[in-house]
N, C-alpha and C positions, 0 to 999 in steps of 0.2 A: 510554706503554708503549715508544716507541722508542727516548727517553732510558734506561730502565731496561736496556732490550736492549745498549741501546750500551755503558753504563757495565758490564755484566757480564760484554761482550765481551774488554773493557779489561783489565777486572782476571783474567779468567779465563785469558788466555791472552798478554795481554803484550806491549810491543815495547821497543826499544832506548832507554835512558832515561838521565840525564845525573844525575852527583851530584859534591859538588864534597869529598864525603869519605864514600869507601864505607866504610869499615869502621862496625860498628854500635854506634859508642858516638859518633857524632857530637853533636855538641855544640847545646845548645836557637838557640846566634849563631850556629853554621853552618848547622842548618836552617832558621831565616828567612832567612839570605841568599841560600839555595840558592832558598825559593819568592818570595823577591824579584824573581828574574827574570824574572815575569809582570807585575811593574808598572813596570818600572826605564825604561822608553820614554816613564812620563809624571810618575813622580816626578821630585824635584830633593835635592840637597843641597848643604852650603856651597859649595861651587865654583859652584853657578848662581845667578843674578843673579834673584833671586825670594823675594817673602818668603811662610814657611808655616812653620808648626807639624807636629810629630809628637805620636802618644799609641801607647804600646805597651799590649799586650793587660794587663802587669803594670799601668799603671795605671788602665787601666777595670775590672781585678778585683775590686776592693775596693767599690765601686760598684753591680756589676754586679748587681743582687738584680731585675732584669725592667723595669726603665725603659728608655725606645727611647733608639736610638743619642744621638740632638740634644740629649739631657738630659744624658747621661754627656761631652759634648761643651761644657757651658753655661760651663766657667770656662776657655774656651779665649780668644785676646782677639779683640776685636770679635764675638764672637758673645753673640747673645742670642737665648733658645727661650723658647715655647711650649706648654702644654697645652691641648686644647680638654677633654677631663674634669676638668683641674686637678689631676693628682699623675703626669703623667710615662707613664701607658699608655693604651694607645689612639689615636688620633691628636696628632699634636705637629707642630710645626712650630721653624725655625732661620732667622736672617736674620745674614748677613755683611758688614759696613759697612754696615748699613742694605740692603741687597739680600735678598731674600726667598727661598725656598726653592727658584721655578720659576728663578734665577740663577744657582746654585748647581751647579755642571756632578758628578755623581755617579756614580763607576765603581766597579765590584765585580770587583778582580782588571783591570782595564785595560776593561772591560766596560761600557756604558753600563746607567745602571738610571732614570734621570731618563723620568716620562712624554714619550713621542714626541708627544704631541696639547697637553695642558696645560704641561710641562716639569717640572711637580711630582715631589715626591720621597715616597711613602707609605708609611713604615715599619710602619704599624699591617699592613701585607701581609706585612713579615718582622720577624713578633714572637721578641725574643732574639736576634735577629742577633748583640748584640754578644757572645752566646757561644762563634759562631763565628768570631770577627774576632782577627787577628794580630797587624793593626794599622793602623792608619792616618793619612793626611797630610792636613793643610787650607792648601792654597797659595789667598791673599788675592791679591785684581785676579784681573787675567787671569789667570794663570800660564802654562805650558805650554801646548803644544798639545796636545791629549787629542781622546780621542772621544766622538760624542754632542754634546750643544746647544752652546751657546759659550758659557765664564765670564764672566760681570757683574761678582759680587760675591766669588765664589770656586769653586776647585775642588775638591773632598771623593773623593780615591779611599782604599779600602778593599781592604787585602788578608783573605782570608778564611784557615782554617786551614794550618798549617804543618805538613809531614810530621811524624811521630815515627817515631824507629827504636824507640823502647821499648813497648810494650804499656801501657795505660792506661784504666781508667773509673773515671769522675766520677758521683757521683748527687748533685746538688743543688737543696735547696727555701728558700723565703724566704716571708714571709707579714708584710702588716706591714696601716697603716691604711687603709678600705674592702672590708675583705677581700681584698685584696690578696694572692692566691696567686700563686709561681711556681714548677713543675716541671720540671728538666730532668734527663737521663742523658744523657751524651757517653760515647764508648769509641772507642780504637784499636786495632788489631791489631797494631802495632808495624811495623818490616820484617817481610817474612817472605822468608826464602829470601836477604834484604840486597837486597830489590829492590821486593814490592808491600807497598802499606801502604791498608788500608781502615778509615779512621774516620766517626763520623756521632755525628748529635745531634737526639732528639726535647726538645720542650718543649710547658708547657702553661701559660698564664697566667691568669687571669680578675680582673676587678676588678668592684668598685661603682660604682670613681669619685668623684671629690670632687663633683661636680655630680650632680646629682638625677636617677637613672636613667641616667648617665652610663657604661655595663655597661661589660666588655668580656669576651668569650671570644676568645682568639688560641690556636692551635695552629701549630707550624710542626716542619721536618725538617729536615736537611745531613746530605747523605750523600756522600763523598769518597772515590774512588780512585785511587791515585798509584802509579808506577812507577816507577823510577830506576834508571840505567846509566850506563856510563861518559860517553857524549857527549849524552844527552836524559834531558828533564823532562817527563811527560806526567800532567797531570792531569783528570779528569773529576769535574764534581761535579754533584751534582742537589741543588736546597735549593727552599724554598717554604711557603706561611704557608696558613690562613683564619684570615680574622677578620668576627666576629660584633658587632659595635659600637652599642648605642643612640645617636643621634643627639645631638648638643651643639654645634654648631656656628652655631645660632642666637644667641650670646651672649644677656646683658641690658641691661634702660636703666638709665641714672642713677641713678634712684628705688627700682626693683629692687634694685641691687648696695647700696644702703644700707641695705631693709630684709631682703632675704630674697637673698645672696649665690649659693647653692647651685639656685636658682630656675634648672629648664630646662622651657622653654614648648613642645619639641618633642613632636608626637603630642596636643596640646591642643585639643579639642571639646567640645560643648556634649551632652549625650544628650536624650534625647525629655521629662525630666522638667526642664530646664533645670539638670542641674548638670555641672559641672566634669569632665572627664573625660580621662586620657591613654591614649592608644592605643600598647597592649604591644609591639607589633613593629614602630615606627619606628624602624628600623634601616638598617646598611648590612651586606652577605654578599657577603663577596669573596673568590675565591682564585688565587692567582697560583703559578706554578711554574716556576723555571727551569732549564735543563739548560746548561753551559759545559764543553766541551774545550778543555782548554789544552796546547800543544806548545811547549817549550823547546828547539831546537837548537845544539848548539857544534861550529862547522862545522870549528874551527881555535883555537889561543889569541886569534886578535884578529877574529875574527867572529861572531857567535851570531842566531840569529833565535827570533821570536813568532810564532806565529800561534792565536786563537782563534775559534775556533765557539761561538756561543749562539743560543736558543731561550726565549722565554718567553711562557708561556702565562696569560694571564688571562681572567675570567670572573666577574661579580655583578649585583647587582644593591640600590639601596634603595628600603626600602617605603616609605609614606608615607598617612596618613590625609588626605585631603583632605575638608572641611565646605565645602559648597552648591557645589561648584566648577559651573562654565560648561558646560552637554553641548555647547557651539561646541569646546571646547579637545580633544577627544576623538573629535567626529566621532558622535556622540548625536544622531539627528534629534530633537526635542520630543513628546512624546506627552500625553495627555489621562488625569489620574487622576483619579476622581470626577466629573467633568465639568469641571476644570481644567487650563490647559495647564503642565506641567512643562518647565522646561527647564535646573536645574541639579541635584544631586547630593550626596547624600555617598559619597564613594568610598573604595579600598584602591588605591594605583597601585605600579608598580613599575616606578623606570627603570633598563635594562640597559646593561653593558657588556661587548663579547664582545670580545677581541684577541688578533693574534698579533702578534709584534716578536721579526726574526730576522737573525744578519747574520754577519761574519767583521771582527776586527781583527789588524792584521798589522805585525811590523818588522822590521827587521835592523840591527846593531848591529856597530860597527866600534872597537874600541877599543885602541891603542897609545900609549904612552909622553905626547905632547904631546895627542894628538887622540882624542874620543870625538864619531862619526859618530851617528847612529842618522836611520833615512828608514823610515817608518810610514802608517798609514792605517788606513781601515775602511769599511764597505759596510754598510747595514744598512735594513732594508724594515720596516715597521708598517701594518697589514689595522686598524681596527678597526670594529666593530659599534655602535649606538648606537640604542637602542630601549624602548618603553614600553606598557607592559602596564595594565591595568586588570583587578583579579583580584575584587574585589565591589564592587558597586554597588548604592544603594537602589534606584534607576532606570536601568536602563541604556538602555533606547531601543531601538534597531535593531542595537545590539552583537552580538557571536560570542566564542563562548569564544577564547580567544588571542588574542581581535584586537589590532595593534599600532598605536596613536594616533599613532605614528612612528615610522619607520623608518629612518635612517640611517648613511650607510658611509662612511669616511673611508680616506686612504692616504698615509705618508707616506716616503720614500727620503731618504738622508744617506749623503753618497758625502764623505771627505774624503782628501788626503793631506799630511803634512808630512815635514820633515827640518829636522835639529837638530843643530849641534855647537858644543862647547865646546871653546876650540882653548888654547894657553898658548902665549900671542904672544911672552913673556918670561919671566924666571923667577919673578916675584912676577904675573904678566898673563894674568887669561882671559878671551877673548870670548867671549862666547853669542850665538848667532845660530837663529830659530826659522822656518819658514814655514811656513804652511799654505794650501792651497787646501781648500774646503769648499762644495759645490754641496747645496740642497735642494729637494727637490719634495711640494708638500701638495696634494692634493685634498680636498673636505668638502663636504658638503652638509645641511644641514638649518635649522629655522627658526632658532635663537640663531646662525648662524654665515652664513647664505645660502650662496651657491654658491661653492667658494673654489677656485681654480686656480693654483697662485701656483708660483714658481721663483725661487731666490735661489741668486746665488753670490756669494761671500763671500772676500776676500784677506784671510789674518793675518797681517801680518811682526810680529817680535818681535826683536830686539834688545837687548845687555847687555853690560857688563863686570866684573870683579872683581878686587880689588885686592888683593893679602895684604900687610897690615903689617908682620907678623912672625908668629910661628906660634901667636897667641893671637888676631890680630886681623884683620877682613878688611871692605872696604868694597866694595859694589856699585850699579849703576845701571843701571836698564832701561829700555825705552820700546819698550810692548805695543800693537797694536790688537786688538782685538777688533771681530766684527759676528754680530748674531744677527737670525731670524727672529720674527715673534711669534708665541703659542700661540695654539692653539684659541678659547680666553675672547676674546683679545683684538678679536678680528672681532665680536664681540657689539657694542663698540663704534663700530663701523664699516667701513672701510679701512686698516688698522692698517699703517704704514709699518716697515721692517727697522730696528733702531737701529745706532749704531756708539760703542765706546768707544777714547778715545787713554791710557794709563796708564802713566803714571810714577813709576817707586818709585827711593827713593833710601836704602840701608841699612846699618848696619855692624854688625857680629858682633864679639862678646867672647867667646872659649870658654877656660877654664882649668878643669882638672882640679876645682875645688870651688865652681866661679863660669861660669853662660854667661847671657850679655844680648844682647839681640836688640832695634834701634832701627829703624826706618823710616818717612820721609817720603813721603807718597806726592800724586798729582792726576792725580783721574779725571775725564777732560772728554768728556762725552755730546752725542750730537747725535741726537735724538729716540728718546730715551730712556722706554721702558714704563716710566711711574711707576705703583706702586698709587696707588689714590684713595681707596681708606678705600672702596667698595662691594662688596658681595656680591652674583654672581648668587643665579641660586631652587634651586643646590645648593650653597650657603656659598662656592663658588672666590671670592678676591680678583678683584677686576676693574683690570686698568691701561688706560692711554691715555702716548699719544706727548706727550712733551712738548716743545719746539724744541731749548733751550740746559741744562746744567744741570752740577753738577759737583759732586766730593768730593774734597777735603783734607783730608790726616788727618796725626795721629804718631802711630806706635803703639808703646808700648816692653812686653816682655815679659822677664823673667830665672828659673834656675833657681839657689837659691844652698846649698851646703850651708851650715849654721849648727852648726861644732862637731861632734862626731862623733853627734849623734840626731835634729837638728832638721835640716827641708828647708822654705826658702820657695819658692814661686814664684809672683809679683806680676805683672799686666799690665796694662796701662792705654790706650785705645784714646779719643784725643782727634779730633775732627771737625767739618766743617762742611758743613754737604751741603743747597745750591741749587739751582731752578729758578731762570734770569737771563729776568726779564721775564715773567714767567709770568700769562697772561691767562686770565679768567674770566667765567664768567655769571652773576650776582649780579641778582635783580629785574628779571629779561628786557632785562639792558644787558649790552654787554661791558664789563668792566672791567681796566684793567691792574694787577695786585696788585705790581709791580716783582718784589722776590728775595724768594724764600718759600720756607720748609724743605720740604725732601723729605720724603714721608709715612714715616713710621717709621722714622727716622733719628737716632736722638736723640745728644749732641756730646759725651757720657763714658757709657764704659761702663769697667768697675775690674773684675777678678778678682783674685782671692791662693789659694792653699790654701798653709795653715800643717802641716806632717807631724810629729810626733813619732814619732822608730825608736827604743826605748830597747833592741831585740834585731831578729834576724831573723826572730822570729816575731810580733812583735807591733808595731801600727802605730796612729795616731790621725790625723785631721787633720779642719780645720777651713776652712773651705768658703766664701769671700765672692766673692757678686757685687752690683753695685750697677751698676742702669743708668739713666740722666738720662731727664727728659724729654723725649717726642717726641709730634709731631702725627701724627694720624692721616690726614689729608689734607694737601695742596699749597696751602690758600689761609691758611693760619696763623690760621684759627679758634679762639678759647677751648674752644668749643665741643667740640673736637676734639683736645684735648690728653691725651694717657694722663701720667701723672703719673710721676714718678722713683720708683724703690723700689729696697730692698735685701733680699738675700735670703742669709741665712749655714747651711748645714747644718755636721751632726758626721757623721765617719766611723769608726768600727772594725772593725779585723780581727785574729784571733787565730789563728795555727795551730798545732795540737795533734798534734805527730808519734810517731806508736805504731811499735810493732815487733811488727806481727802483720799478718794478710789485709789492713784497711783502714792505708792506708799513714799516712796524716795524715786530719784534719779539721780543716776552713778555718770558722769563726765571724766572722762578719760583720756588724756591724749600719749602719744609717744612721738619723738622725734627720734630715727636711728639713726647715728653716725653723723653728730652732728660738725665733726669737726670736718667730716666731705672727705675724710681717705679715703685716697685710692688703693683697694687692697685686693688680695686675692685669698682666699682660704683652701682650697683645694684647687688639684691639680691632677695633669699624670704625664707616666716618663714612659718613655720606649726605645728598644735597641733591636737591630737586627744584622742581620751580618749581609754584605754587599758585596760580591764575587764580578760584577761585572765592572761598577764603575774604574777599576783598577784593574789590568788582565796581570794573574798572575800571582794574586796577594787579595786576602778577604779585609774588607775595612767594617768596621762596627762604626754604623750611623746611627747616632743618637737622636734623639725629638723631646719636646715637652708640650703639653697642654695645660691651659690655666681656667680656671672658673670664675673671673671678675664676677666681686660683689658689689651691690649699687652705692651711690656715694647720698649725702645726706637726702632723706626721705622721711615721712611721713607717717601716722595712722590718729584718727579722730573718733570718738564709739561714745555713743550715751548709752543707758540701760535704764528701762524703765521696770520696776517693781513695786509689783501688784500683791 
């Protein structure tokens, strides 16, 4: 209610507001540059010594039919995504050089959105996002210094809507395979008065899922208002999702994925008559909302600052059937039915999570002739709640309505500040030069984590040069640290040590007008380093552990070429090699030293292309390849443990249909994914445990895997009408 107050305060009545072209026929390039200036502190472009990718809003449009961000991102290079429903909604996951999603540092608008507790990244919370997105950068290694966790594998910020001076609404729907609906209406108000501008976007998704009761209901909003004046930019937006999710995140075995693929064993019991049974509301109910003001000041031509306020609020909870469980785990004294003592259960549980996570990031920016200054920061506090409920019970015992079987509160503070500038030492010569200081504080308490008090502060220098060859070609070299904290999970492990990454990229740039290639060498050297292990806790999170020595060398080359005046390739290819050095293990209750052995989910090519056919301006085709190698699911280079190499090629079209009446145009859309019908899998997990009984006398290590089957060729169909 206070974000609403605030944001109507905003727009009702106004302040001094900065545009870099008042009159109101500015241009679509000048208004993203204009709301550029809310991420320009942690973006980079060819002058800085950093390799990363852009994707503009134009080409996730075509795409864009209700798949979460990480999919519409999958032919970017070194990345590879995930479904756990297998077609793209619902929860998903991304991992970058082999780096996993809690690595993966994620700002919205300069804004952190990555969990404060886990570091994970939950898009099934802001379902459609990407139809409110401008655009966004994926800077590989470290990159800059930003705010929120510290990059491993990479940095993902996201600018969200760009002002319109024109008036505008959109109603667009898509419907393709598992019932696969998407709803949405977006509208702007255009300028009004040449100063406020208030746009927003409801949407509604729902799916079946390619896996077996795999649902999904998402709802979500963005609602944006902007003001603009000669010397400031002031934006306020309120956006935020529920989503309603059946469970799937149990994978399957081996045996499983050969006979029955689609097979999900969550909410699985036995009833009184011994048969088979799934329980309907194994789900997850979650909703999150966030409120951001943003202030653009231009103090002078060569000075301008940032500063942002956010607020997000989360809130769910998943049910869960539980068969005979323990009345120990619950706090269930034993009682006597029939004249027998009881003491375990079938139950209905629900474990909660209640958060606030709130803060301010801030910069100011110096920019003349040879020298571009920018010295930044941010403050930012996390409250969470962590609690479980028991809502029926065949036996409850000594229980109380609401009783909580646990109770836990967690707190986490992230204070950092840096400064950055790119200087041109010469006239073909720029330095980059980065620091950040970064101080954290976690408290935690409960049984999977024990008592946690911990403080970590953290040095990042960063360093670089750039070379221009001539005015098509430019060479660079960096050498970044990075140190981050561990999450939450990671204490389930133990005493989990802070890691630290040294990274060195080495790159050169090709840009010409109808040809740009992009090459980079890079060596990322870890010193206990959170590797996944191929395990899941008892709510699906990957679980890592510290590992001593370990490292990634990669090339990566990427290009966009036109081909003639209709055809567009762009090819990537992401080669690798990524060790534990000396990596030791417990194998039938002995240590053993396994020497260098693959990083878990690291595999040493990943290949994208999309091939584009434009034979007009309204009509588009392209054709869709990825291919990623083999990788293990664990660190000790197990068979056992291997996900197997697959390729995976979609079709795209788009058609638009421009009338001269009320509705301006209609956009025709289709996708086909996977159209060649592999059978693949994309994620997985491994586990080991040591076994004293099946053998008296000697511990055997039994291995297991589980897999995440993705769906085989499928569908999506979306018009969009524009008003």
């Amino acid at each position: 209610m206070k974000a609403v107050i605030a944001l109507l305060f905003l727009v009702g009545f106004g302040v001094n507001t900065y545009s870099q072209q008042k009159e109101s026929d500015t241009t679509a390039l000048e208004k993203i540059v204009l709301d550029e200036v809310f991420v320009s502190a942690i973006r980079v472009t060819q002058e800085i010594p950093v390799t990363f990718s852009d994707l503009a809003k134009e080409e996730i449009m075509p795409r864009n039919l209700g798949q979460d961000i990480p999919i519409l991102m999958n032919f970017l290079p070194a990345v590879v995504t995930t479904s756990d429903a297998g077609a793209g909604v619902g929860y998903t996951g991304i991992r970058v050089r082999g780096s996993d999603a809690t690595r993966v540092n994620v700002t919205i608008n300069g804004i952190p959105y990555n969990d404060s507790e886990s570091h994970g990244t939950f898009w099934v919370n802001l379902p459609d996002f990407a139809s409110s997105t401008e655009s966004l950068q994926l800077q590989r290694g470290v990159g800059t210094s930003t705010n929120g966790a510290g990059a491993f594998g990479a940095s993902l910020n996201i600018l969200t809507d760009a002002t319109s001076s024109e008036a505008y609404g959109h109603i667009s729907s898509s419907y393709g395979s598992f019932n696969t609906l998407r709803n949405n209406i977006k509208f702007s108000t255009g300028l009004l008065n040449e100063h406020i501008e208030i746009s927003g976007r409801l949407s509604r998704i729902t799916s079946d899922g390619y896996i077996d009761r795999a649902s999904s209901e998402l709802d979500s909003y963005f609602l944006q208002g902007s003001y603009i004046d000669d010397n400031t930019l002031i934006k306020a937006l309120l956006f935020g999702g529920h989503e309603v999710t059946y469970q799937s995140w149990f994978g399957i075995d081996a045996e499983t994925l050969a006979t029955d693929r689609t097979f999900n064993p969550a909410g699985i019991y036995t009833d009184e008559n011994g048969d088979i049974q799934f329980y309907d509301r194994e789900e997850d109910n979650y909703k999150q909302d966030h409120f951001q003001l943003l202030w653009n000041e231009t103090i002078s031509p060569l000075w301008s600052t940032n500063i942002a306020f956010h607020y997000t609020y989360g809130r769910g909870y998943f049910e869960q059937f539980r068969e005979d469980d323990d009345f120990a785990t619950y706090g269930f004294s034993p009682i006597l039915v029939n004249g027998e003592l009881v003491n375990t259960t079938d139950l209905v549980r629900r474990r909660w999570l209640d958060n606030d996570f709130y803060g301010t990031v801030f910069s100011v920016k110096y920019d003349k002739d040879r020298v571009n200054l920018i010295l930044g920061g941010g403050w930012n506090s996390y409250n969470g709640d962590h609690f479980g409920e028991v809502i029926w019970a065949r036996f409850a015992g000594n229980s109380m309505i609401r009783d909580r079987y646990y109770d836990d509160d967690s707190k986490k503070t992230d204070f950092n500040m840096f400064g950055k500038i790119n200087y041109e030492i010469f006239e073909k010569w720029r330095l980059f030069g980065d620091l950040q200081f970064r101080t954290v504080s976690y408290e935690a308490n409960g049984e999977d984590t024990g008592i946690v008090d911990d403080t970590f502060n953290f040095f990042n220098p960063k360093l670089g040069v750039t070379y221009d060859l001539n005015a098509n070609n430019n060479l660079y070299l960096s050498y970044a640290v990075a140190n981050r904290e561990p999450n939450r999970n990671d204490y389930e492990n133990g005493n989990p040590k802070p890691e630290r990454l040294n990274d060195l990229e080495l790159g050169w740039r090709y840009v010409s007008p109808s040809v740009q290639v992009s090459t980079n060498v890079y060596y990322m050297r870890y010193k206990d380093q959170l590797v996944l292990t191929g395990e899941l806790n008892d709510v699906g999170a990957p679980l890592r552990a510290n590992v001593g020595d370990s490292y990634r060398l990669g090339l990566e080359v990427d290009a966009n070429m036109d081909i003639g005046r209709h055809f567009k390739l762009q090819p990537n290819i992401a080669l690798s090699s990524n060790k534990n050095i000396d990596f030791v293990f417990q194998r039938d209750g002995e240590l053993q030293d396994l020497g260098n052995t693959n990083i878990a989910y690291s595999p040493e090519i990943v290949i994208g292309n999309i091939l584009t056919y434009l034979p007009d301006e309204q009509f588009q085709m392209s054709l869709l390849t990825k291919y990623v190698g083999k990788q293990f699911m664990a660190n000790i280079d197990a068979e056992s443990s291997v996900l197997e190499d697959y390729s995976q090629t979609d079709f795209n079209i788009q058609y638009t249909f421009n009338t001269n009446s009320f509705v301006k145009s209609i956009v025709f859309s289709g996708l086909i994914n996977n159209i060649f019908d592999a059978k693949y899998v994309s994620n997985g997990y491994f586990f080991t445990f040591d076994d004293d009984f099946s053998n008296p006398g000697a511990i055997t290590t039994i291995e297991g895997a589980g897999y995440y089957p993705q769906a085989g060729i499928n569908f999506l169909l979306g018009a969009t009408f524009n008003f």
